[in-house]
C-alpha positions in Angstrom: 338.2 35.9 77.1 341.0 33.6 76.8 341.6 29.7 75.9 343.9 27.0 77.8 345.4 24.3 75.5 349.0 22.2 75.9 351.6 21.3 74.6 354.6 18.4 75.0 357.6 19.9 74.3 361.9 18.6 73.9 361.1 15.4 72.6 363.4 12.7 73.9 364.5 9.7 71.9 362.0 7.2 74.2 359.2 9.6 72.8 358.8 11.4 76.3 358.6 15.1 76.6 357.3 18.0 79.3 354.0 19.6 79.5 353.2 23.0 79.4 350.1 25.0 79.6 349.1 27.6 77.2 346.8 30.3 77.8 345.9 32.6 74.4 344.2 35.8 74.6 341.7 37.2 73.3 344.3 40.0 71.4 346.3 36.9 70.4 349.0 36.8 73.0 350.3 33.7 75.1 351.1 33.0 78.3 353.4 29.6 78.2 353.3 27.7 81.7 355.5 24.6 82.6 354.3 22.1 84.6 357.6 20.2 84.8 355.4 16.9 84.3 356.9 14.6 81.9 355.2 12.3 79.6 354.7 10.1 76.9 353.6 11.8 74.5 351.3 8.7 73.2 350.0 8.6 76.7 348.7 12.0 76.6 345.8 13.7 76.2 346.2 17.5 74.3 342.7 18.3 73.9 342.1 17.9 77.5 345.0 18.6 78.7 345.0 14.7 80.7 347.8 11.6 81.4 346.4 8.5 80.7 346.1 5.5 82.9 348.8 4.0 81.6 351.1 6.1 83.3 351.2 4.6 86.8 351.3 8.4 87.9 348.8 10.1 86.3 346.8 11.0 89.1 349.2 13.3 90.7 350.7 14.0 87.3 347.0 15.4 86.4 347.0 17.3 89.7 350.4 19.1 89.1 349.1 19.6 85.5 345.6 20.9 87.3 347.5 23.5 89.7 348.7 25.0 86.7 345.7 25.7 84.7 344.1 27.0 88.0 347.0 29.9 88.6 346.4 31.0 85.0 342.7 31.2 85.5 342.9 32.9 88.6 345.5 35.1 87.0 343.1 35.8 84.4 339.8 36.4 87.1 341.8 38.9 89.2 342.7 41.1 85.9 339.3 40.5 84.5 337.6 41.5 88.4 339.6 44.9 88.1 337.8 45.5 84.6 341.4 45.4 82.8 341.4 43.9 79.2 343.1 40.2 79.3 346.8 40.5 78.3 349.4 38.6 78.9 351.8 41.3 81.0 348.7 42.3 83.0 348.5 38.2 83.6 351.9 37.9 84.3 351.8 40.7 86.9 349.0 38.8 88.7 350.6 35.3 88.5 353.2 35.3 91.5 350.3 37.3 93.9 346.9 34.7 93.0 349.3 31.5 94.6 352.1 32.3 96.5 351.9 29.7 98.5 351.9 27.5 95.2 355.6 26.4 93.7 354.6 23.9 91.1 358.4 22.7 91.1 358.3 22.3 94.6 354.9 20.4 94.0 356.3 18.1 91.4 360.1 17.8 92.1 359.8 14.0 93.4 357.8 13.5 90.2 360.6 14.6 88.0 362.9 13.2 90.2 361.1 9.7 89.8 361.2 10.3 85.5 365.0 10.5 86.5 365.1 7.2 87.9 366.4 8.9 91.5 363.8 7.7 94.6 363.2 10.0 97.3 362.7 9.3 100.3 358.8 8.0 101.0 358.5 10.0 103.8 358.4 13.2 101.8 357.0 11.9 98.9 353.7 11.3 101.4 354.3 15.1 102.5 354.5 16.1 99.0 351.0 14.0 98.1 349.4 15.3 101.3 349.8 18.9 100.5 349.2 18.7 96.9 345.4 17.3 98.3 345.0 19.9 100.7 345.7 22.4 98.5 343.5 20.7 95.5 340.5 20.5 98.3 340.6 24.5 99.4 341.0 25.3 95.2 338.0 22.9 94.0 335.9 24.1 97.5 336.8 27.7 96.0 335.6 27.0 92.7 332.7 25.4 93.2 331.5 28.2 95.5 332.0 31.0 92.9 330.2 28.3 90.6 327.5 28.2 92.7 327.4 32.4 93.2 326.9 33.9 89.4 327.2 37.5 89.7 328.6 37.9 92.8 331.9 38.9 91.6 332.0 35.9 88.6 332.2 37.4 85.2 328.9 36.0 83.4 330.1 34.7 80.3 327.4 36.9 78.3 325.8 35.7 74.8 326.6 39.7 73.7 330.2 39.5 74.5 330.7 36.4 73.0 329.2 38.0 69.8 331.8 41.2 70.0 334.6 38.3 70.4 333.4 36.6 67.0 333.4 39.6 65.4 336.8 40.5 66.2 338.3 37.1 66.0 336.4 35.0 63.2 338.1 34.6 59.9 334.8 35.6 57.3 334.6 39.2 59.4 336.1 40.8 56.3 333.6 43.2 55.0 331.8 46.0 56.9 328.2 45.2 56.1 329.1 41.5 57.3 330.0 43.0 60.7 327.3 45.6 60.9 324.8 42.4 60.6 326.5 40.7 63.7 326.6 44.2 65.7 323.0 44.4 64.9 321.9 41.0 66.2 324.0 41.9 69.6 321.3 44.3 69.9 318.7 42.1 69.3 319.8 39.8 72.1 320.7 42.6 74.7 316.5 43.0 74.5 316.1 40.1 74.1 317.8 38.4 77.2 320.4 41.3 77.9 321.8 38.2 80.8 321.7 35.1 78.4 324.7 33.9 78.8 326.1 31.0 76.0 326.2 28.0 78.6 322.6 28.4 78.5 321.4 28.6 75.4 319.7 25.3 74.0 316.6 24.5 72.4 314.0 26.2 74.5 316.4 29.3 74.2 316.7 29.3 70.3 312.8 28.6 69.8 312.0 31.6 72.3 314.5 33.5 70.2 312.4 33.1 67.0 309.3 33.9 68.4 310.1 37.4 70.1 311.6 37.7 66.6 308.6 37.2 64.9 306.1 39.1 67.2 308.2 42.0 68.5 307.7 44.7 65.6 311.2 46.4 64.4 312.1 50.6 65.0 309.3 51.7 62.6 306.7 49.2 63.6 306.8 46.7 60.9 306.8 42.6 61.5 309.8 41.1 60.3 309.9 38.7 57.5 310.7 35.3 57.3 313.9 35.7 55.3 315.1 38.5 57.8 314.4 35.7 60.9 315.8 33.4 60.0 319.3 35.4 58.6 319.5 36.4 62.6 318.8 32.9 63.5 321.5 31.6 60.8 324.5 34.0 62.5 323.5 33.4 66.2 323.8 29.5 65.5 327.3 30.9 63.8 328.6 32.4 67.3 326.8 29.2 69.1 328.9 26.9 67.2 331.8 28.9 66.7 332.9 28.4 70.6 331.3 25.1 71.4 334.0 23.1 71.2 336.1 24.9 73.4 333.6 25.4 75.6 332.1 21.6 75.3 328.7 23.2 74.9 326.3 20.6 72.7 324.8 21.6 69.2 322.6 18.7 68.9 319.6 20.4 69.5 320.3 22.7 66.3 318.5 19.7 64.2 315.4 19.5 66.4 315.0 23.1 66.3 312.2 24.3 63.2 312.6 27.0 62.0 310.0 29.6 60.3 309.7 28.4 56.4 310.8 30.5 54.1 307.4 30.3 52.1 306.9 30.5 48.0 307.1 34.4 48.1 306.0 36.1 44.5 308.7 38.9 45.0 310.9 38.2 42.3 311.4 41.8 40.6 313.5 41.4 37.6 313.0 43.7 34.1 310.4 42.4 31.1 312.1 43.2 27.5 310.4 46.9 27.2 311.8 47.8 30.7 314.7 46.7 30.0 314.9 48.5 26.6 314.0 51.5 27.9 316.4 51.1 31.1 319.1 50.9 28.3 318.1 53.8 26.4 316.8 56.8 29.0 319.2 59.9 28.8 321.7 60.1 31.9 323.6 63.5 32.5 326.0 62.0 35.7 329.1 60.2 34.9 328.8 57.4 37.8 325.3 56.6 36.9 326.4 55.8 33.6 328.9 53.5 34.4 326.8 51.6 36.9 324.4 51.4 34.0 326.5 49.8 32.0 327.8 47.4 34.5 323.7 46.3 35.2 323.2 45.7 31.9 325.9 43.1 31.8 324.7 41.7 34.9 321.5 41.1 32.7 323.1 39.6 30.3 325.4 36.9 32.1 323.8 36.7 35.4 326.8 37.7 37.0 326.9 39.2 40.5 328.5 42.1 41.9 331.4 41.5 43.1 332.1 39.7 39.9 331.7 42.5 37.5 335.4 43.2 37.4 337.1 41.4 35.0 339.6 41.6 32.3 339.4 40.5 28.4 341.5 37.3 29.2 338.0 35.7 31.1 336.3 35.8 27.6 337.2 32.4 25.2 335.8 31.7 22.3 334.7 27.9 22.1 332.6 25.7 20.0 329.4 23.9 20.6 329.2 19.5 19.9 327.5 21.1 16.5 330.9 23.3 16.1 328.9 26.2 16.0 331.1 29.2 17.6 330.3 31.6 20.5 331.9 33.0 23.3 331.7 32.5 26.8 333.0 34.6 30.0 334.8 32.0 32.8 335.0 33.8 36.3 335.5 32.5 39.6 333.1 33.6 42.0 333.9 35.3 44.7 331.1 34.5 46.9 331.3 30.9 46.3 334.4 30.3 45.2 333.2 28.3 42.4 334.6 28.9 38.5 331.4 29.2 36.0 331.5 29.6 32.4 328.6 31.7 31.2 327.9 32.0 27.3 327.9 35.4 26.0 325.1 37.2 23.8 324.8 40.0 21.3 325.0 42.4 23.6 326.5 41.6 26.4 329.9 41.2 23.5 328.8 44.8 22.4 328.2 46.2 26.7 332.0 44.9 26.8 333.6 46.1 23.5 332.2 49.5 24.6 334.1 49.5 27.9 336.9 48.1 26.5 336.3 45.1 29.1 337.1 47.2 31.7 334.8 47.9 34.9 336.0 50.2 37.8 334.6 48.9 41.0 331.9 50.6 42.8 331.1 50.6 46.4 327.7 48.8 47.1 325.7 51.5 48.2 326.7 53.8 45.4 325.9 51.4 43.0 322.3 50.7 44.2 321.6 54.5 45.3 322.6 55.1 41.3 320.5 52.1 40.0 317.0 53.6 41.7 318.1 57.3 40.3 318.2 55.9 36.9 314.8 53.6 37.7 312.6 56.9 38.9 313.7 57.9 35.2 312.4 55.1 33.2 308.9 55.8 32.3 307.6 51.9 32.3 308.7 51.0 35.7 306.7 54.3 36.6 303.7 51.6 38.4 302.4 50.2 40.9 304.0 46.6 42.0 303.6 44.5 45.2 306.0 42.3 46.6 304.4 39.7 48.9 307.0 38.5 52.1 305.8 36.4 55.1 305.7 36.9 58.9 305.4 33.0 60.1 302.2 32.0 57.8 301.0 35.8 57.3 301.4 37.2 54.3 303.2 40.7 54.1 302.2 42.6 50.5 304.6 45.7 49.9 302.5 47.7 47.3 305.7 50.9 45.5 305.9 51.8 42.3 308.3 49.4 40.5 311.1 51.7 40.1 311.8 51.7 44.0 312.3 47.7 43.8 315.4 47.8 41.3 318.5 47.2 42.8 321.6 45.5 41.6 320.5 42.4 42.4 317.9 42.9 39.6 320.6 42.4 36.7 320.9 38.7 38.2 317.1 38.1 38.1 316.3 39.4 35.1 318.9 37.2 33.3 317.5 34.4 35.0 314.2 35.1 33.7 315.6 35.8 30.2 316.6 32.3 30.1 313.3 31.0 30.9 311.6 33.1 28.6 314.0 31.0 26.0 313.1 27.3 27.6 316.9 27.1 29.0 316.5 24.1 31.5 316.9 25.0 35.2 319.9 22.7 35.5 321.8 25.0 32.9 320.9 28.1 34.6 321.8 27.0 38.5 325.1 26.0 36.7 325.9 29.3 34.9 325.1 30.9 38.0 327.4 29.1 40.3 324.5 27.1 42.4 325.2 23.2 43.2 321.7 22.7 42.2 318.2 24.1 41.1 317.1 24.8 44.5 318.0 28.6 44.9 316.7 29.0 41.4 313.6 28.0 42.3 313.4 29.7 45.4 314.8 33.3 44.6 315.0 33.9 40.8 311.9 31.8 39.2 308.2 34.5 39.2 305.9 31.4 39.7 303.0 33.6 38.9 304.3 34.9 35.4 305.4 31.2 34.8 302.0 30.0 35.4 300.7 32.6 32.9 303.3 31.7 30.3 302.0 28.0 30.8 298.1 28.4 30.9 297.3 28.2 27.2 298.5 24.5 27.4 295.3 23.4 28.4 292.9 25.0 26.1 295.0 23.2 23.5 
């Protein structure tokens, strides 16, 4: 794929300049065009590449502009027709054989001659006018055939492709797992519509998108969950959006669209006291498992993600309270949200990071978690059975595994969050030591509404 934009290049003093086309690649090369067209720059339009009508020539000024763009895209057609990748030496090799006929300083030398203040003689300037038309004519008949032809020999501007070109080109594809998510959704689409292309996506398209999603079971048979829908639904609107504006494709009908709710699910697994007491305390032979112990136990204690659990001693300050009672507090800035949270320290979370000298190696995700549920199947509390309850549109999903098979790092997070409840810390406080603008995600990921409804019945009876 490729994108045309322009540019007005040596300035003069009267603010007038030259035009150029632009044509970047996919890989990130350019292809820089003149069009010998001068201009005010004021009087020009660079997002579409259009002279205004204050520039008594700016119909054949657009035209010369016009004849430019179309060698490119032709340039880039033939390359793209003989299934080479877009670059810009394959498009310069295809440039002087898609318009031969076509001299664009021919086509525009009595325009530049005019911004030079020298008249030509009328007689050629009607020649000039005449075959700049009759070559506009046979180029617009051209394209509007091949417009009206998809598939014969038109590259279809595919939903999947564009999806590969995000992933390649878009600034947040940093981590492997972030691009493994995209990858996965191409598949989706390729059953889904394997010829949607992105000019044609709109509201009908997205709603049928959601539905297949929630009626066509995955690889080993199971419905997908709410949570899961809409996370494909969230990244498709992300490659939508992402090439709408060059493309001048509408997002509009992204706020009519409803989505599946993301229902009150009671699948908040986090550790009681006794599990976690044991969870501290069960012997461990293998060196990584217990340094990813220690590391979940901290996340216990502060809440902290991650990606955030390496740190050094300078993040820790000791600070006082409006009583001037002391204590200490970690301040780290999130990576996931870039936000800087100050999270107060207890007992042992000060003696999880004397013992580790305040020093955590990182660990790779997976190894982490694959450690976490070795040293779960070894704790003999979480040795149960426990359901977590999802949702497929309005159905309920229960999941019914012995506890242990739930904990993953993730856990640390929820349990401190439950911690805090347990102790009547406001859900203002807790959104805020956890990096969240407000108490929304609390309430929707980290709060057990069923144990809290337990820990609040004996109100009544008072």
């Amino acid at each position: 794929m490729y994108k045309i934009y322009y540019k007005v290049r040596s300035p003069k003093r009267d603010g007038s300049g030259v035009v150029y086309v632009m044509m970047r690649c996919a890989n990130g090369e350019e292809i820089t065009r003149t069009t010998k067209v001068a201009v005010v720059k004021k009087d020009f339009n660079m997002e579409q590449g259009k002279v205004s009508t204050k520039d008594i020539l700016h119909r054949e000024k657009n035209e010369a502009i016009g004849l430019v763009v179309l060698d490119l895209e032709d340039a880039a057609r033939e390359v793209t027709y003989k299934g080479h990748e877009l670059t810009k030496a394959r498009i310069e090799e295809q440039l002087p054989l898609v318009a031969p006929k076509r001299s664009v300083t021919k086509q525009i030398e009595w325009e530049w001659q005019l911004n030079l203040g020298e008249i030509p003689n009328p007689d050629t300037l009607d020649d000039n006018i005449a075959r700049l038309e009759t070559e506009i004519a046979s180029m617009n008949e051209r394209l509007n055939w091949l417009r009206s032809h998809k598939g014969l020999g038109v590259k279809k501007d595919l939903f999947t492709d564009r999806i590969d070109e995000f992933v390649r080109t878009a600034k947040s594809m940093k981590k492997e797992t972030t691009k493994g998510s995209y990858t996965y959704l191409r598949n989706i689409i390729k059953r889904y519509n394997p010829n949607l292309e992105i000019q044609d996506v709109n509201l009908s398209v997205v709603t049928g998108l959601q539905i297949y999603l929630a009626t066509t079971p995955t690889k080993d048979g199971t419905k997908r969950r709410n949570s899961s829908i809409l996370g494909h639904l969230v990244r498709f609107q992300a490659v939508y959006e992402y090439f709408a504006d060059d493309l001048g494709l509408p997002t509009a009908f992204f706020k009519k669209f409803e989505k599946v709710e993301k229902l009150a699910n009671e699948n908040v697994v986090y550790l009681t006291k006794d599990e976690l007491d044991d969870f501290a305390t069960v012997p461990l032979k293998a060196e990584l498992q217990n340094r990813v112990r220690e590391q979940f136990l901290l996340f216990c204690e502060t809440g902290l993600r991650q990606v955030d659990g390496c740190f050094r001693r300078s993040a820790v300050f000791e600070v006082k309270d409006w009583k001037g009672r002391k204590y200490k507090e970690l301040r780290v800035n999130q990576e996931k949200v870039k936000r800087l949270v100050s999270i107060p320290l207890s007992k042992r979370a000060e003696e999880i990071l004397e013992r580790n000298n305040y020093e955590f190696a990182p660990i790779p995700n997976n190894h982490f978690n694959q450690a976490i549920r070795q040293i779960a199947q070894k704790v003999p509390s979480l040795q149960y059975d426990f359901t977590v309850t999802n949702f497929n549109g309005s159905d309920a999903i229960p999941d019914t595994r012995l506890k242990c098979e739930f904990i993953t790092g993730k856990v640390g997070r929820k349990t401190f969050v439950n911690n805090c409840f347990e102790r009547s810390v406001s859900e203002t406080t807790v959104a805020a030591w956890l990096g969240h603008k407000n108490t929304l995600m609390v309430q929707k990921h980290y709060k057990h509404r069923g144990d809290v409804a337990m820990a609040e019945a004996h109100k009544i009876f008072k």
